[in-house]
N, C-alpha and C positions, 0 to 999 in steps of 0.2 A: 267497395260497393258498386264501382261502376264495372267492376268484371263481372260481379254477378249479374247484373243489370244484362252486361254480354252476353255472357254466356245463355242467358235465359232466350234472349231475342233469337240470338244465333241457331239453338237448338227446336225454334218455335220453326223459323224458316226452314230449315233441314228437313223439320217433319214435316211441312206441307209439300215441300215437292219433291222431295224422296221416291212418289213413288208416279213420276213425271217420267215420259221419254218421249220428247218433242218428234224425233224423225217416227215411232212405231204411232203416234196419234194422227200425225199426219197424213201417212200413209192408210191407217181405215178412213179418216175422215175422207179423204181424198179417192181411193178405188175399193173400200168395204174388206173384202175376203182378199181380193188383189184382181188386174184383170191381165196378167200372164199366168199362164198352167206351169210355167218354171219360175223360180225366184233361186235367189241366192242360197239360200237356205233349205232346200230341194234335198240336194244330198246329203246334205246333216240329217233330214230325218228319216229317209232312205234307210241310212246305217242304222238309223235308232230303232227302227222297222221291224231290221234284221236283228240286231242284238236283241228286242222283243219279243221276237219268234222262237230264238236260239233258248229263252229264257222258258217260256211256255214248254216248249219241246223238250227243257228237261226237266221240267214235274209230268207231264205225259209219259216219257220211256222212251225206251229204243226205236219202239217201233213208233213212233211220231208221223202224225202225216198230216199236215198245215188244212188239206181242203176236207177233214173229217168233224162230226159230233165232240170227240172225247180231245180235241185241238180248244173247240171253240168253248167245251163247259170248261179245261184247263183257264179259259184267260179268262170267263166271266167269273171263275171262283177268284182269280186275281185279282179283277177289278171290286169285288166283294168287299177285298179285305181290305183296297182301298179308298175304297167309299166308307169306310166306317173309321177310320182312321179320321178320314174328313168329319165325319156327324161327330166323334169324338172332341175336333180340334173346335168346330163348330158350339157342340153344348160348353166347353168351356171358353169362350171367348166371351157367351153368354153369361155364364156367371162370374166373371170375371170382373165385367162392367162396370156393376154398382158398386165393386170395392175400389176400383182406378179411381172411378170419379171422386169418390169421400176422401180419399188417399191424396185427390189434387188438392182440393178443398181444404185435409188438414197442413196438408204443407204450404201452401198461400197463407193462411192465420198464421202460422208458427213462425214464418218469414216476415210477414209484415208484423207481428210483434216485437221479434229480433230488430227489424230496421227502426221500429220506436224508441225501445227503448237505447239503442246506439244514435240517436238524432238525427236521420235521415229527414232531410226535406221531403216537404208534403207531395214536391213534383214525383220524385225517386219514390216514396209509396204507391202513388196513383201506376205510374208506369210499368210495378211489379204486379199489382191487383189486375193491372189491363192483362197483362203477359198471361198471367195466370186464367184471368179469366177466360182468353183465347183461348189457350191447350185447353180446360175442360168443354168448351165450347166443339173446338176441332175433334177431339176425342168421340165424341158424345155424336157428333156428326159423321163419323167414320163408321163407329159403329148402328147405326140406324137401320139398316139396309134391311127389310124385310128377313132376310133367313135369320139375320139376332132378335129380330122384336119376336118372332113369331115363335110359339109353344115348338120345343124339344120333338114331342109328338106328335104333333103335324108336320112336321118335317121328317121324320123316321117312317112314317106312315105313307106320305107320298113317293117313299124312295122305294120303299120295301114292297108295297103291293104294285109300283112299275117293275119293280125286279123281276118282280114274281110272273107277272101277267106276260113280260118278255119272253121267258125261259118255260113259260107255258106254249106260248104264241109260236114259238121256232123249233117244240118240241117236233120231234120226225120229219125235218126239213132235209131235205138234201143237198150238202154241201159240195157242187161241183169242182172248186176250185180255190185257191189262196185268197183272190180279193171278195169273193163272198163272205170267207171267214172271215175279216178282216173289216168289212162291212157291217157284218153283223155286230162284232167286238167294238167297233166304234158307235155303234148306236145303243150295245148296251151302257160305255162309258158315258153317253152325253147324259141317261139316267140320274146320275149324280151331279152332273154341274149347276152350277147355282142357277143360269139363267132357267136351263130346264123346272129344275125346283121351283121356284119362284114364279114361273110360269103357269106351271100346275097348280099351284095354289090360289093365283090370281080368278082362272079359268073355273075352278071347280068355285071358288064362292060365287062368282059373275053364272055359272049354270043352275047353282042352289036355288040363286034368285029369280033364275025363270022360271026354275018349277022344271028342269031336266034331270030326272034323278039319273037317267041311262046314259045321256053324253058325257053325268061328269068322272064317268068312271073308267073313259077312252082316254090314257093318258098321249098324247101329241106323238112321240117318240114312239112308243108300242103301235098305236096304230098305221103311222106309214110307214112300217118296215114292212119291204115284202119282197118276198122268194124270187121275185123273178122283176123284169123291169121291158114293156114292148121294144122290140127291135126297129119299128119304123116309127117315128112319128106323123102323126093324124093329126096334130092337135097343138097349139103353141101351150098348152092348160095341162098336156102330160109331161110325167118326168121325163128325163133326157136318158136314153139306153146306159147302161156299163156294159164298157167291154170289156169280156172273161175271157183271156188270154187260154189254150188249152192248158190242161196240165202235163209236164216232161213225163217223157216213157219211162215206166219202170223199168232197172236195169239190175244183175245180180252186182254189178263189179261197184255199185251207186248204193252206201245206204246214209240214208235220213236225205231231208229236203236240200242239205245246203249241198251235198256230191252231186244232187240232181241236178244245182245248177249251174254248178261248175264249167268250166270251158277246157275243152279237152290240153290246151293248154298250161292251164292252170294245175291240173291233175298232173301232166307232163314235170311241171316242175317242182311238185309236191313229190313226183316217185324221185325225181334225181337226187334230191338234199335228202331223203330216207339211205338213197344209195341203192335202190331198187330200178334205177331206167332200163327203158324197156320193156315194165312188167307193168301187169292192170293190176289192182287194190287188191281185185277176186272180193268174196262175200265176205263175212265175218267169222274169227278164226285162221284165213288166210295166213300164209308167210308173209306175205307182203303187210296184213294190217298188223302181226304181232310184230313185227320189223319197225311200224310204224308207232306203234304204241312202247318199244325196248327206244328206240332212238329221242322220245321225248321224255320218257325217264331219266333217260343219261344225259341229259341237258336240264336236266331242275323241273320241266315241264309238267303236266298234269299226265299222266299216261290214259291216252285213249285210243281205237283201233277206228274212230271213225273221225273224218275230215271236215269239224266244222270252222268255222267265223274266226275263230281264236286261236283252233288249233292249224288254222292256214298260214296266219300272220307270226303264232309262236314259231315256224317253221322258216317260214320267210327273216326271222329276226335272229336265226344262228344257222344262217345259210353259209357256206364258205371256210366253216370252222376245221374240216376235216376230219370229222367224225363220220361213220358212215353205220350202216345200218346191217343187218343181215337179210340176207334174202331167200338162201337157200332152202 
């Protein structure tokens, strides 16, 4: 009896602070977003960036190009399908709820009848009823959070017509460059996050009640996105510029975004392990790319004629083998 008793307690603590990490609390509490433009964690997402790109670029095609229209509807139809993934995980955690709790509830009776009729002192009863009664309590508190109490369809409703008023809003925008796309992609994602949600929902009943039928329809996020951003500051009350780095020259020997931004070095040691030095990639077609795509076949590799993320590193990782490629 007294292991259950453990075990009970044991797993009560486990789940309050499971989901605790003293150093990433301290640090918002302490600098909020953070107050370096680098952190440790910098190039971790960097890579993740790229591998995001790499992913989008191939439901797009071949001809891929990061600072276009048919780049950025690729990643909002991504982000789509995982935002609905979320309302999906969302409405069932909702009904979910009121079976957990009744489920606490009947296994607390069923135990504490157990412990009765086995002779369990009245302390060892009390103590099980308490335990119990915490987990549905902690439970019950976890779940509260505005996006579960609130109707299904008020929440799909908030998502769906920001979605929409978005991909209205940036319809015929001009895309100059990668961090616009990029920009744009992450203001369509905050769409979906809870604080957003939550936000709007807050905001649209607080405008009901003034009698704003037309602000409550500005959803936060749709309305400060915008195509461009002043270059000088006037103003401590304006946003702060982005800088949009140009975009690399097109080149015939360069296709898709990651050859663009390769370093001629790098290219350098991609033509040697093909077995090609000496020689540029040339377009698609080339001896050089079919050289390159025959030499990653004959290593297990995926066969492809153009040098991305993957296919740099697959190459780097059976560099020295002694296999070499054809050129001629």
């Amino acid at each position: 009896m007294r292991g259950m008793l453990r075990f009970v307690l044991c797993a009560l603590a486990a789940f309050a602070i499971g989901g605790c990490n003293p150093i990433l609390e301290q640090r918002y509490v302490n600098e909020g977003a953070g107050v370096d433009l680098y952190t440790s964690d910098s190039a971790r997402q960097a890579a993740l960036l790229e591998q995001y790109i790499f992913f989008i670029c191939s439901q797009v095609g071949p001809d891929c190009v990061v600072n276009s229209p048919s780049f950025v509807l690729a990643g909002m139809n991504d982000i789509d399908q995982r935002c609905d993934g979320f309302l999906t995980w969302l409405d069932a955690k909702r009904r979910d709820r009121e079976p957990v709790l009744a489920e606490l509830s009947a296994i607390n009776t069923a135990v504490h009848a157990v412990m009765t009729v086995t002779g369990s002192s009245p302390k060892s009863l009390d103590i099980v009823t308490a335990a119990f009664g915490l987990s549905s309590a902690t439970y019950a508190n976890w779940n509260s959070r505005l996006l579960i109490s609130v109707n299904q369809s008020t929440v799909q409703e908030v998502v769906y017509t920001a979605q929409g008023d978005f991909r209205t809003k940036i319809k015929g925008w001009s895309i100059p460059d990668r961090p616009t796309a990029i920009y744009l992609l992450r203001n369509y994602l905050r769409l979906c996050m809870p604080i957003t949600i939550e936000a709007s929902i807050n905001t649209i009943t607080t405008l009901v009640q003034r009698d704003a039928p037309m602000d409550r329809t500005r959803n936060l996020v749709v309305t400060t996105t915008t195509p461009s951003r002043p270059s000088i500051i006037r103003s401590v009350n304006e946003p702060l510029p982005r800088f949009n780095p140009p975009p690399p020259p097109p080149s015939d020997t360069r296709i898709g975004p990651f050859e663009l931004r390769m370093s001629q070095r790098d290219m350098k040691t991609a033509l040697d392990i093909v077995g090609c030095a000496g020689m540029d990639f040339g377009p698609a077609g080339s001896a050089t790319r079919k050289a390159l795509s025959k030499f990653l076949a004959a290593h297990g590799k995926m066969a492809s004629e153009r040098v991305t993320n993957d296919v740099f590193f697959d190459l780097r990782d059976i560099k020295g083998d002694g296999k070499q490629g054809n050129c001629s």
